[in-house]
C-alpha positions in Angstrom: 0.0 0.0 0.0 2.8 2.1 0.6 5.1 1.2 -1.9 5.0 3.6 -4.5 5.0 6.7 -1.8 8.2 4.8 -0.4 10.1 4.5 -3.4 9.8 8.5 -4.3 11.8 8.9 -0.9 14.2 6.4 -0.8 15.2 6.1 -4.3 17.1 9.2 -4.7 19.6 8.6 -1.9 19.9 4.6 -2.9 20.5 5.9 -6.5 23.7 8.1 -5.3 24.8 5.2 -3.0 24.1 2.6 -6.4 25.7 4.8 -8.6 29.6 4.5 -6.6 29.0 1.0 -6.5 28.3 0.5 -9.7 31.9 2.1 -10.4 33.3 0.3 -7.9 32.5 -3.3 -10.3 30.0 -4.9 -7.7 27.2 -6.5 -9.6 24.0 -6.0 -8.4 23.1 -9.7 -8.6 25.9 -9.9 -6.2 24.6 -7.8 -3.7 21.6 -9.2 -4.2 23.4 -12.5 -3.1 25.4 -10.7 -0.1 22.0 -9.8 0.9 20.2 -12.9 1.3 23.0 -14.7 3.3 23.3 -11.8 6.0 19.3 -11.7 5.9 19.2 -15.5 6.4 20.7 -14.7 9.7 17.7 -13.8 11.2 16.5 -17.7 11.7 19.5 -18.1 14.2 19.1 -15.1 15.9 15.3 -15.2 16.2 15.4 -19.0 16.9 17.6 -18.1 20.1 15.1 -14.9 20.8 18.1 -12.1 20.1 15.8 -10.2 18.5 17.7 -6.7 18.4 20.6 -8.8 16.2 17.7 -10.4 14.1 16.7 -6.5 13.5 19.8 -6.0 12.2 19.7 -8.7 9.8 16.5 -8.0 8.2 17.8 -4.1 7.8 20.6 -5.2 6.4 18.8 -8.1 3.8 16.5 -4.9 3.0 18.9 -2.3 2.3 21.0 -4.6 0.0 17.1 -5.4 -1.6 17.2 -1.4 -2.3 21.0 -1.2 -3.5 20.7 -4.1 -5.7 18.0 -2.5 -7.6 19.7 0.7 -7.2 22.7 -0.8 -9.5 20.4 -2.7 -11.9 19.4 1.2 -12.9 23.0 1.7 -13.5 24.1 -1.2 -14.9 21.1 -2.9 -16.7 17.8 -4.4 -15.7 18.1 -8.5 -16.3 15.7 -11.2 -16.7 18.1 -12.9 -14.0 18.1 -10.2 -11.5 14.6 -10.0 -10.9 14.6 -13.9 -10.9 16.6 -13.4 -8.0 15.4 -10.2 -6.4 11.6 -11.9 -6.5 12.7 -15.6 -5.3 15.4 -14.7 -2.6 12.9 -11.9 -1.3 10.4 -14.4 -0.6 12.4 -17.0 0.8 13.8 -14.6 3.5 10.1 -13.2 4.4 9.1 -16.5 4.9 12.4 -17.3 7.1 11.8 -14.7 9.6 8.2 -16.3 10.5 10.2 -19.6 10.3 12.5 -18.1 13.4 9.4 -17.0 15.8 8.1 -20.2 15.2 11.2 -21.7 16.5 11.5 -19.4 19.3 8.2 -20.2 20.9 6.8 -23.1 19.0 4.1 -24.0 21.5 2.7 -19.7 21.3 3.8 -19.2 17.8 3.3 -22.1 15.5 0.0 -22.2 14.5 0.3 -18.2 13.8 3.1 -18.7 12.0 1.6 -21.7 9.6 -1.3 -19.3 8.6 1.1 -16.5 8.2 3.4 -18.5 5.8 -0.1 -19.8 4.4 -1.3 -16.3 3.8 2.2 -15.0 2.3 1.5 -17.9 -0.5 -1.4 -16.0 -1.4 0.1 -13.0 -1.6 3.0 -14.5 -3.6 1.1 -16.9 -6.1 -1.2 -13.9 -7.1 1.7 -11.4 -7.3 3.8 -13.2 -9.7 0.5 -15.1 -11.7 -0.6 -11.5 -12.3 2.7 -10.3 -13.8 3.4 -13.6 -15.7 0.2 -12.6 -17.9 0.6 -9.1 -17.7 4.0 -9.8 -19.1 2.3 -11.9 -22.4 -0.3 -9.0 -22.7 2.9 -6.4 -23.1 1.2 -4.8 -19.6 3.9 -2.9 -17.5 3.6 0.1 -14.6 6.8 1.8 -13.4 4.5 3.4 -10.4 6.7 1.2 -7.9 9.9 2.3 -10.1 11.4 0.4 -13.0 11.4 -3.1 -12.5 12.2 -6.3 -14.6 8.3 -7.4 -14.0 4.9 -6.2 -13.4 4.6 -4.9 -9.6 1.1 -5.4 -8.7 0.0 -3.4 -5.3 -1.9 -4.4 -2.4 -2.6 -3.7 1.5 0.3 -5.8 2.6 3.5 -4.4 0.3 7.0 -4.7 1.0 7.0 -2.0 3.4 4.2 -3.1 5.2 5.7 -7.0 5.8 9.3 -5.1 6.6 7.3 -2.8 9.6 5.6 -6.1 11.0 8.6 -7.4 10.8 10.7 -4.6 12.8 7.1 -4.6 15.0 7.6 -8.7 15.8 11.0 -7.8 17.0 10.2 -5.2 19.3 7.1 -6.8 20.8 7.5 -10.8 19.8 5.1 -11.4 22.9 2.5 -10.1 20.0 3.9 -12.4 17.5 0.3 -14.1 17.2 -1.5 -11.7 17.3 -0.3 -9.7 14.9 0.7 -12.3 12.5 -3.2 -13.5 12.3 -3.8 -9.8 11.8 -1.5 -9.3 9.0 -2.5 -12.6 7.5 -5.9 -11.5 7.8 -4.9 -8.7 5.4 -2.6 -10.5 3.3 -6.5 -12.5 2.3 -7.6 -9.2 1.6 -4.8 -8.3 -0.9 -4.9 -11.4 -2.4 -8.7 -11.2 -2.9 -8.1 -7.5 -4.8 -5.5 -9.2 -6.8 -7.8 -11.6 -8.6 -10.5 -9.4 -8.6 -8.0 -6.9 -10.4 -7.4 -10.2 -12.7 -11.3 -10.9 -13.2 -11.5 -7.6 -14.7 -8.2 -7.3 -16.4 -7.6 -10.2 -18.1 -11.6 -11.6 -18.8 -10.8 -12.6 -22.7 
């Protein structure tokens, strides 16, 4: 939902920041990589309930998610690099539910199940929406220029990265607020294929 406001403020600075590493020869599918392994430490920190260092991996995973796109700008958008941005993204939001559910199974694994359940909504009508908006030669650059079609919703990225910084600081509410946001991630994933009803009715 807030996406596209996010991406007029944060874009500028990651741009400047993109651009010197850019010079410097990192690729961005590289960051993209450096990203996801520091990210992926938030299962081991979360699983042992350090949840300020778990903080600091999912800032870190999120920043080098803005960089890399930041050097793709510079450098060339691929076919590849969204591959990666899209699949390593998901894998990571799905880790850091993974890692409350194996700090307090007993309190939060049945909240974390319908969260992960809920994020497979969110996902499977995200990317189904911009595979055929892709074959119908649809595109938006609303959410800045990216290698596929960026469909909106009520739980975004910056949405998911707030509960996520919110689980951390209170993860005695892990439950409740993960069958809260699941509750919305439904309701994004109902707009979705409504947006598809009406969009793509041959």
């Amino acid at each position: 939902m807030f996406d596209a406001w996010m991406r007029t403020k944060i874009d500028p600075p990651l741009d400047k920041i993109g651009e010197v590493l850019s010079r410097s020869g990192l690729g961005a599918n590289q960051i993209t990589w450096i990203g996801f392994v520091g990210g992926m430490l938030v299962v081991p920190a979360l699983a042992t309930e350090s949840y300020y260092l778990a903080i600091i991996a999912i800032a870190f995973n999120r920043l080098c998610d803005g960089l890399d796109g930041a050097v793709a700008r510079k450098q060339g958008i691929t076919d590849l690099g969204g591959y990666l941005d899209i699949t390593l993204d998901f894998i990571f939001y799905s880790a850091v539910v993974f890692g409350f559910a194996l700090a307090m199974p007993e309190e939060n694994g049945l909240a974390a199940a319908f969260l992960i359940f809920s994020f497979m909504g969110t996902g499977a009508s995200f990317l189904s929406f911009a595979i055929v908006a892709a074959k119908k030669n649809i595109s938006t650059d609303i959410r800045g220029k990216k290698s596929i079609y960026y469909l909106g919703g009520l739980t975004e990225g910056t949405e998911t990265i707030l509960l996520f910084f919110a689980l951390c600081l209170w993860p005695d509410k892990f439950a409740l607020m993960a069958w809260f946001f699941g509750a919305l991630c439904w309701l994004t994933t109902s707009f979705r294929i409504h947006a598809a009803l009406s969009l793509f009715d041959d």
